[in-house]
C-alpha positions in Angstrom: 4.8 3.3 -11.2 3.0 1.1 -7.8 0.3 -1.1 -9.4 -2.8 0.3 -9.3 -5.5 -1.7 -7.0 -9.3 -1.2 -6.8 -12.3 -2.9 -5.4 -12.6 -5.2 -8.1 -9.2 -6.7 -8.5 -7.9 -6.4 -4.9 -8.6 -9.8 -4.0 -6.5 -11.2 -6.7 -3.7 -9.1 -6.4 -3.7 -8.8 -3.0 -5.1 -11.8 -0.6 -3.9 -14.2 -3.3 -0.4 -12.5 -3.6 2.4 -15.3 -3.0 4.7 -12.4 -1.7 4.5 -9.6 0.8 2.2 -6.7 -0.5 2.8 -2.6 0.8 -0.9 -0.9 -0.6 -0.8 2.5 0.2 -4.3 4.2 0.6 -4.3 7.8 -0.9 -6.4 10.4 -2.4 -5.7 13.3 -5.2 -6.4 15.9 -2.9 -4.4 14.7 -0.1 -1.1 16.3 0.3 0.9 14.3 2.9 -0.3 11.4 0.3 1.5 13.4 -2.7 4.8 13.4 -0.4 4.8 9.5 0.1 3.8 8.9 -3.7 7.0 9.0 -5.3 8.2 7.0 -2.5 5.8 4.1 -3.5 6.8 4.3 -6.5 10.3 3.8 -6.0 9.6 1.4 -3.8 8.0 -0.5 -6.8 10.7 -0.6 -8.5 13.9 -1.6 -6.1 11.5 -4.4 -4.8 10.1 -6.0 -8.2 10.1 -9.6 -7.8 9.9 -9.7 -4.0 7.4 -7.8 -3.3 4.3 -6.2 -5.0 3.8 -2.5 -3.9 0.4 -0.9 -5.1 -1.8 2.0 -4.3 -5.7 2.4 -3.5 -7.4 5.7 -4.9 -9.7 5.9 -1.7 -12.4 8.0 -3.5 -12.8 5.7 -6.3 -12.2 2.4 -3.9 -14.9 2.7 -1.0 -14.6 -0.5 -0.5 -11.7 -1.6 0.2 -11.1 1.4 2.5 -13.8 0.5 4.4 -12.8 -3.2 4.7 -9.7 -2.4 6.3 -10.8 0.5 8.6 -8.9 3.0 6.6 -10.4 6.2 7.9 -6.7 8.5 7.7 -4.6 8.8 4.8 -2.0 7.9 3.7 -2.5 5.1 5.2 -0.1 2.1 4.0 -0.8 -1.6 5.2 1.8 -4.4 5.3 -0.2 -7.6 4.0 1.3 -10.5 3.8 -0.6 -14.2 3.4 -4.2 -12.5 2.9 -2.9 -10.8 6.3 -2.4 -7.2 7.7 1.2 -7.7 9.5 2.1 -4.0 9.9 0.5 -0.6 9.2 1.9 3.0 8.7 -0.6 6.2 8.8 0.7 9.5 7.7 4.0 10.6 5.5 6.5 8.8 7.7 10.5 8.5 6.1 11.0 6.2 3.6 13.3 4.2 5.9 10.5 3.5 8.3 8.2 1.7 5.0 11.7 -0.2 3.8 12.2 -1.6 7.2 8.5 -2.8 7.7 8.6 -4.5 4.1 12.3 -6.0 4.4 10.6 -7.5 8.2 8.3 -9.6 5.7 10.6 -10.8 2.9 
């Protein structure tokens, strides 16, 4: 299961990661976001240790969302550094996320 991110712990888990970090931005109700889900969280797993690969509940995280623009979901950012290096909107293949992390490692 992707690590669960909000408002109040993002910075620390996030902008201070010392590796790459995939956050994908998703709602309950969203059901492009439901296809993608169980991608994250396999993701999560094959990638433990080199990368850290989270989601943000959009309705409970205003904030963040907002920070980052985030106005379609699933959105999925690419941060690495504190940075946004690469960013996905919409249930794309899980080929297409791989190859963006793996870019970053």
């Amino acid at each position: 299961m992707a690590v669960e991110i909000t408002d109040a712990n993002f910075e620390e888990l996030v902008l201070k990661a010392d590796k790459p970090v995939v956050v994908d931005f998703w709602a309950a109700w969203c059901g492009p976001c439901r296809m993608i889900g169980p991608v994250i969280d396999e993701m999560h797993t094959e990638y433990e240790g080199k990368a850290i690969i989270g989601k943000v509940n959009v309705d409970e995280n205003p904030g963040v969302s907002a920070k980052f623009g985030v106005r379609n979901i699933p959105t999925v950012l690419f941060i690495k550094n504190g940075e946004v290096a690469d960013k996905s909107v919409g249930a794309v293949p899980k080929a297409q996320l791989v190859e963006k992390l793996d870019a970053l490692i």
